[in-house]
N, C-alpha and C positions, 0 to 999 in steps of 0.2 A: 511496575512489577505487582505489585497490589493491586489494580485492577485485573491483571493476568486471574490472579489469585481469587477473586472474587471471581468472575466471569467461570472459573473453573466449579466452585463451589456451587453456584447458583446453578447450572446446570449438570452437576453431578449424574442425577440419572437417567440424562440424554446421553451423555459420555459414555458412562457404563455401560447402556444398552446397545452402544453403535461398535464397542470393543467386543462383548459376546457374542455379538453379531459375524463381526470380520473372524474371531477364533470359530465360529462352529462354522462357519464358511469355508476355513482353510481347512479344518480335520474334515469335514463331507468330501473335497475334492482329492484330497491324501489318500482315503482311507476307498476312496469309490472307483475303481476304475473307471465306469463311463461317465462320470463327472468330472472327471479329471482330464479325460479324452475331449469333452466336450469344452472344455474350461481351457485348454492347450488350442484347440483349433478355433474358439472364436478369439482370444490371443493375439494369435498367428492373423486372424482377418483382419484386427484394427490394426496391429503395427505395421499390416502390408498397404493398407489405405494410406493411413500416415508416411510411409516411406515415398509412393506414389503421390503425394500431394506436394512435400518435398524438393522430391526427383524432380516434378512437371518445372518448377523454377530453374532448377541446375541444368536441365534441356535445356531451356531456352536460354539461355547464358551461353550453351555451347554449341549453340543451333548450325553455325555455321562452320563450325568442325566436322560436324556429322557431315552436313551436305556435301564438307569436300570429301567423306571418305567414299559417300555414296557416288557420287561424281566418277571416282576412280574406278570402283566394282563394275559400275555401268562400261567404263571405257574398256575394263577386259571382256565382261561380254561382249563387246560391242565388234571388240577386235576376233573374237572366236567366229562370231555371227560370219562376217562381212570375209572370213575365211572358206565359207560352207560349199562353193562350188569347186572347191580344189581340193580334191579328195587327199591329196598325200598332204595337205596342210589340214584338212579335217583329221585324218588318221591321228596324225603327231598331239595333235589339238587333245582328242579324246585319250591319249594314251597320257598325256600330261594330266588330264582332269578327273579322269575315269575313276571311278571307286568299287573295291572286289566288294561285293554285296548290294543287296538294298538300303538304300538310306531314305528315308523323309527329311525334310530339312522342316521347321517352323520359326516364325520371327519372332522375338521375343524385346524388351525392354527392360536396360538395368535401372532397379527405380535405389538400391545400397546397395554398397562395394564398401567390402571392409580390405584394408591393403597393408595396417600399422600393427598388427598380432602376428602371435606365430598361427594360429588357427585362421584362418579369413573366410570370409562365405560372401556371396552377393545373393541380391534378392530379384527374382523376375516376374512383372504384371502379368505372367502368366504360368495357371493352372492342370488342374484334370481336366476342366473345362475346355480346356483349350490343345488334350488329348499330350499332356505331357506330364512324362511318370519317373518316378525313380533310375537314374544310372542310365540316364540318356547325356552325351555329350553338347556341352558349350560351347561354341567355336564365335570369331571375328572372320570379317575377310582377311584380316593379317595375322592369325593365330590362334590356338587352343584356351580357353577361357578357365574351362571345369567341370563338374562333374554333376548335374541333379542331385539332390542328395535325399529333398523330402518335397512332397506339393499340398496342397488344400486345393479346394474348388479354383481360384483364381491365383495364388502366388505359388512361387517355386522358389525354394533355398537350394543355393549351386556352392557344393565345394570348389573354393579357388585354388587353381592350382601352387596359389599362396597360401597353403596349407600344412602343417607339419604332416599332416595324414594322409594329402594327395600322395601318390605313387604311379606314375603313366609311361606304359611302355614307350619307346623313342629310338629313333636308327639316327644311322648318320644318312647324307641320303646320297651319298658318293659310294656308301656299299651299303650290306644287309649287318654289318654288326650294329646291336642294338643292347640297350643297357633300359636304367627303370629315370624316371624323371620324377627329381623329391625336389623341396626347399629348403634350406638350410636357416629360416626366419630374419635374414638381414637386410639384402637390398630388394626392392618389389620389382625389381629392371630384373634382375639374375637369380636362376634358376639351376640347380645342379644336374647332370645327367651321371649317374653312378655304374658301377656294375660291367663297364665296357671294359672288353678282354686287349691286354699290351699290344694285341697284334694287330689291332684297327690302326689306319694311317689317318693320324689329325693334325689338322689345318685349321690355325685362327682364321676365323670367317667363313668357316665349310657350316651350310645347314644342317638344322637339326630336322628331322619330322616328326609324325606320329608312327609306329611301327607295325600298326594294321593286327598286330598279335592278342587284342583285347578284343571285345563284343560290342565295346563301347563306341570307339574313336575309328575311322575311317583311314586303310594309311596313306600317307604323303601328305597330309596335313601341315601346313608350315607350323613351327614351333621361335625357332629363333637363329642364332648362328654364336657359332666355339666364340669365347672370350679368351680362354686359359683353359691348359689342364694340367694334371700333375699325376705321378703314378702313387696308388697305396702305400702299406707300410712293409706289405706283402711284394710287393713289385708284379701286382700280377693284374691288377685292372686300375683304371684310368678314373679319375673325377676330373668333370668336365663343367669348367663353368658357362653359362650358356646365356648369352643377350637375347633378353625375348623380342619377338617381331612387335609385338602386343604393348602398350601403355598400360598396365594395369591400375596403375592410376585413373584413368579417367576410360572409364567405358562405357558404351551408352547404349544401342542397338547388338544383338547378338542373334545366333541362328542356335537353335537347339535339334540335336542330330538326333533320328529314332531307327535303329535297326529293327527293318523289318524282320529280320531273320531269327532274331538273339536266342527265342526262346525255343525254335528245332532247333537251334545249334544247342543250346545248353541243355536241351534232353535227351541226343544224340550221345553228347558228353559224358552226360552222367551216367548214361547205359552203358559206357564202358569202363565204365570204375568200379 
């Protein structure tokens, strides 16, 4: 402890100067907006490098997960393809796959996944760089991920739909009633579907989708299928709890959805408000 003490002493006013230092550094970035802007986004650059260096070990741990899920995506295109000269199996084909709108799809890689909060976010090695923006949808081939929420030049943070603050439109996909799709923070398997009117007819194990009523999400999107439900306190809608198709736990490759459309739709919108 006494050499603590000394070593302190001895160097007193190297100490002092590296403390005035750190203080007039933090009120510059506090008190600056674009220091603070600049100061948040190089932040944002090294903790996405660090998550990506990471991540690249947890890939390869899980490499041959991925390829089988790849494996499988390949075998339904494969089976759409090798349908193409039979038009009434092409029709069906396209009427199952088909999406009302333009969509861009881009690939993207989970390099963090948070799953144990009530808040959760995942982080994606890719950016604006990489033409993706805010409030652009997350998907799997087996389900809805989340939401873009902020990007920098090369990373993107996605609200998960393990979120207390996600909220995503949802049907049943046996008819057109549809309710809001929240989390209630306990199991990262089960997800609640709120807001559905007594008169929908539900079935443990009937799918859920996405409800196409957003700008974000594309509908017929798998989501998950009923666990349970039970009716309010009101008797007048349904809470539905909901097995996701999805591992949230462990995910590794994702596609990030861009509606072409969004923004004539959302000033068409607002022209009538």
């Amino acid at each position: 402890m006494q050499q603590i003490f000394n070593f302190l002493i001895r160097n007193k006013n190297s100490i002092l100067f590296l403390i005035l230092l750190a203080v007039s550094i933090f009120l510059t970035i506090q008190n600056h907006a674009f220091h603070k802007s600049r100061f948040i986004s190089s932040a944002n650059a090294v903790t996405g490098r660090v998550y990506s260096w990471s991540n690249g070990i947890n890939t390869y741990l899980h490499l041959d997960e991925y390829n089988q899920r790849l494996l499988e995506e390949n075998n339904k295109l494969r089976n759409i393809i090798s349908n193409i000269n039979d038009s009434i199996s092409v029709e069906k084909q396209l009427d199952s796959t088909s999406f009302e709108g333009d969509y861009l799809f881009r690939t993207a890689r989970v390099i963090n996944n948070n799953f144990t909060k009530i808040d959760n976010f995942l982080t994606l090695n890719r950016g604006e760089n990489s033409g993706i923006q805010p409030e652009y949808g997350v998907i799997t081939s087996q389900g809805i991920v989340g939401i873009v929420d902020r990007v920098n030049d090369d990373y993107a943070r996605v609200i998960s739909i393990l979120n207390s603050r996600s909220r995503i439109n949802a049907q049943l996909n046996n008819t057109n009633h549809f309710g809001s799709l929240v989390w209630n923070g306990k199991d990262p398997n089960i997800v609640q579907l709120i807001d559905v009117p007594r008169q929908a007819p539900l079935k443990k194990g009937d799918t859920i989708i996405t409800g196409g009523r957003s700008l974000i999400f594309p509908k017929g999107l798998p989501i998950g299928s009923i666990e349970d439900f039970s009716l309010d306190q009101t008797q007048s809608y349904y809470t539905i709890n909901i097995k996701l198709f999805n591992d949230m736990t462990n995910i590794g490759y994702v596609y990030v959805i861009e509606n072409v459309n969004k923004d004539a739709v959302k000033q068409l919108q607002e022209s009538n408000e």
